[in-house]
DRENDRENFI-661776 format. One line per 5 residues: number of its first residue (from 1); their letters; for each residue x, y negated, z of N, C-alpha, C, CB. Coordinates in steps of 0.2 Angstrom, whole numbers, plus 5000, padded with zeros to 4 digits. Atoms other than C-alpha are relative to their C-alpha. Glycine has a CB too. Layout:
<sites>
NUM	A	X:Y:Z:X:Y:Z:X:Y:Z:X:Y:Z  ... .
</sites>
This chain:
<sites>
1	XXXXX	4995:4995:5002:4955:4982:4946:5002:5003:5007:5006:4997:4997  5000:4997:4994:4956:4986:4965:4996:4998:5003:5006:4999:5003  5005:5000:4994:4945:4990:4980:5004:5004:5006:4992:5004:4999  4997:4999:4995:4950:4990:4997:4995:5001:5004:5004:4996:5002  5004:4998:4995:4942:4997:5011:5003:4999:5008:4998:5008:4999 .
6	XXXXX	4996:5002:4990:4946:4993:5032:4998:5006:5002:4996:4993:5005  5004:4992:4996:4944:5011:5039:5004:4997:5006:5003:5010:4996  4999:5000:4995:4953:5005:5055:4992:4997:5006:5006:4995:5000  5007:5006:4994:4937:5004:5070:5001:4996:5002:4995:5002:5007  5002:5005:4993:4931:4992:5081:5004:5002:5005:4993:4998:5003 .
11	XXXXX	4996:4996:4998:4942:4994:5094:5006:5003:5001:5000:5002:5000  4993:4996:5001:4958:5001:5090:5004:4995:5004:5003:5002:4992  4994:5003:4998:4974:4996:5095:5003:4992:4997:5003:5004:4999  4999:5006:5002:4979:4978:5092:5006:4999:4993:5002:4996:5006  4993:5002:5001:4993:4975:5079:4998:5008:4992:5008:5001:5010 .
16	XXXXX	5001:4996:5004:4985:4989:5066:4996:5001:4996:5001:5004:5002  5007:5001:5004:4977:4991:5052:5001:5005:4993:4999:4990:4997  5000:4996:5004:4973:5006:5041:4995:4997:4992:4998:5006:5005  5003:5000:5005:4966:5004:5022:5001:5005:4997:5000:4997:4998  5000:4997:5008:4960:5013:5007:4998:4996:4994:4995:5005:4998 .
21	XXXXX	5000:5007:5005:4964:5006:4993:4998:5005:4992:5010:4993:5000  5000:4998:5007:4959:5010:4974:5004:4998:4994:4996:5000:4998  4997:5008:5003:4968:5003:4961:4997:5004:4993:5011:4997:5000  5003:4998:5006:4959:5006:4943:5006:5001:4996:4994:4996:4996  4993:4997:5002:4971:5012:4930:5002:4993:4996:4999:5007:4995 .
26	XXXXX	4998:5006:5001:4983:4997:4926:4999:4993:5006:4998:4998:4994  4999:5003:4996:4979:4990:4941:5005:4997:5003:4998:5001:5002  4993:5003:4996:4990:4977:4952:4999:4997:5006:5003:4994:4996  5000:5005:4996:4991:4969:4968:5006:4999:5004:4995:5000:5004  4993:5003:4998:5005:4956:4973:4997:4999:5006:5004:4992:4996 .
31	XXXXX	5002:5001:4993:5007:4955:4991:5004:4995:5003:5000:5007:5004  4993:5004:4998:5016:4940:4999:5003:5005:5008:4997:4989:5003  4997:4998:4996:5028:4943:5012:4996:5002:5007:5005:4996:5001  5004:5002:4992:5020:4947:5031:5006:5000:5005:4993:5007:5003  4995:5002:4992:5028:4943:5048:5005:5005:5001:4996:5001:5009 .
36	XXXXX	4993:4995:4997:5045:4948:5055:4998:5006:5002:5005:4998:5007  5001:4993:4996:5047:4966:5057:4993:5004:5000:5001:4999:5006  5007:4997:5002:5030:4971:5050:5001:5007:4993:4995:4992:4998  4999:4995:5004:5031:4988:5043:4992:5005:4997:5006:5004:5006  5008:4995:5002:5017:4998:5029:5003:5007:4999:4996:4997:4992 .
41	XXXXX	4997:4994:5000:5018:5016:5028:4994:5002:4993:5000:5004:5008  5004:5001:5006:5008:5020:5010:5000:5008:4999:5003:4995:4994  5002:4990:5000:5002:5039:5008:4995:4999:4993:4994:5004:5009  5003:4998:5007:4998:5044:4987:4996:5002:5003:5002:5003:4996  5002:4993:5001:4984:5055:4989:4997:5000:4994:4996:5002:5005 .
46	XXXXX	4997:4998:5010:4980:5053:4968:5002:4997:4996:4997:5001:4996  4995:5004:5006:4989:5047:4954:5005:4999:5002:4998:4994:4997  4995:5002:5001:5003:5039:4952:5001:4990:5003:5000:5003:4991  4998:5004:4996:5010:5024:4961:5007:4995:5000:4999:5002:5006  4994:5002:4997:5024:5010:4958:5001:4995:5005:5003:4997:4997 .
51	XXXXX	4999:5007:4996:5030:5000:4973:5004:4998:4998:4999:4999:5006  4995:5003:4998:5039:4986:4973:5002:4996:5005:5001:4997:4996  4998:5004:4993:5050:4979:4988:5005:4994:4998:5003:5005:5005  4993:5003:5000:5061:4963:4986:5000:5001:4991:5007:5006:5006  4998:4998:5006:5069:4968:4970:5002:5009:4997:5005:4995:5000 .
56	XXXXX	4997:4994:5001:5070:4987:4972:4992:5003:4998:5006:5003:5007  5005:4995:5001:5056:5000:4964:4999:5006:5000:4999:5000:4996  5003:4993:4995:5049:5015:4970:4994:5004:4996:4996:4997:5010  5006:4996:5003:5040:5028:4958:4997:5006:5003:5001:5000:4994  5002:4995:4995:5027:5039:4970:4996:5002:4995:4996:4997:5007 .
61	XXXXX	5005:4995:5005:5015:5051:4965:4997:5004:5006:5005:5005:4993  5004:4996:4993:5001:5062:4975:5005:5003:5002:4993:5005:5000  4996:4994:4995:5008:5070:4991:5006:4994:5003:5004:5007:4994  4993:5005:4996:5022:5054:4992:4997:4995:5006:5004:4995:4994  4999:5006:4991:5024:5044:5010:5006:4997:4999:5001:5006:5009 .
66	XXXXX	4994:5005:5001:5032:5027:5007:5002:4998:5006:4999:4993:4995  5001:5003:4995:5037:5019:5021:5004:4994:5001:5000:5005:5005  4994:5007:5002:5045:4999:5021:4998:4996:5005:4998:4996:4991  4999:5006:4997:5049:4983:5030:4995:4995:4995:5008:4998:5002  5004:5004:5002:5034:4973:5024:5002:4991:5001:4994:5004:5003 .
71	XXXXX	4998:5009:5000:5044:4955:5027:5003:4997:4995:5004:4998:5006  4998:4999:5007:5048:4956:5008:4991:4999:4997:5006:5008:4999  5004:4999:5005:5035:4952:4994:5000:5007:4998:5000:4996:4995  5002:4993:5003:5027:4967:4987:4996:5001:4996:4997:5004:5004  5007:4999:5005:5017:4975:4974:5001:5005:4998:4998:4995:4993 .
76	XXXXX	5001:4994:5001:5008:4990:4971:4996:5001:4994:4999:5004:5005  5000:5000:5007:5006:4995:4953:4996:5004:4999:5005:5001:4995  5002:4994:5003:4995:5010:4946:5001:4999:4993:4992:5002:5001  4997:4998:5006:5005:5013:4930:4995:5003:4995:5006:5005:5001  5004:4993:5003:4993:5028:4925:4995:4996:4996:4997:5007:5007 .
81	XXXXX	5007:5002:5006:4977:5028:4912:4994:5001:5005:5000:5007:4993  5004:4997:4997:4970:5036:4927:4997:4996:5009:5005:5006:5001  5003:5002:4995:4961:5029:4944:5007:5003:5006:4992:5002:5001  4995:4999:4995:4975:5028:4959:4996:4999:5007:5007:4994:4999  5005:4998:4992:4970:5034:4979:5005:4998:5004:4996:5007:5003 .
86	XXXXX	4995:5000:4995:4981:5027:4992:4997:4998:5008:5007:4996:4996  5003:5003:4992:4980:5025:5012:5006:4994:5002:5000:5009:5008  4996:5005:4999:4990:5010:5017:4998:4996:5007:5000:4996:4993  5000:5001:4992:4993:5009:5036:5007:4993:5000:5003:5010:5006  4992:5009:4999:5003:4990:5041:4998:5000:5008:4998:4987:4993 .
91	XXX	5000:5001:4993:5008:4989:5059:5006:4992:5001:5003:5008:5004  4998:5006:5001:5012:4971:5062:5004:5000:5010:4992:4995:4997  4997:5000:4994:5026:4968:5079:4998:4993:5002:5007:5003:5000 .
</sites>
């Protein structure tokens, strides 16, 4: 129900890490918390997207840029009937 891809090269900068992720339609993936002060920044580019942080929910959609303290559990939903595209950059301090 999801695929993830590592688009960050060999190389880069330490502490960063870019993906693409798919999530088929009804897709789910629970995320546990990550390290202090570790922050993701999640860019729709199609469908439809819920995150959750903690206990609060966030409903995105193409075009939307989340951007959260990732030291909270998390889970990103694809609600839709439809295949979800998102880029999901986590910079870890």
């Amino acid at each position: 129900r999801l695929e993830s891809r590592l688009l960050t090269p060999a190389g880069a900068p330490p502490g960063q890490e870019c993906y693409e992720m798919r999530f088929a339609p009804r897709g789910v993936l629970s995320s546990d918390a990550h390290g202090s002060r570790t922050s993701e920044t999640v860019i729709v580019l199609t469908g439809a997207l819920r995150m959750t942080v903690g206990d609060e929910h966030f409903d995105l959609a193409a075009g939307d840029v989340f951007q959260f303290q990732a030291d909270a559990e998390h889970v990103y939903e694809n609600r839709s009937t439809h295949e979800t595209r998102i880029l999901d950059l986590i910079r870890y301090v």
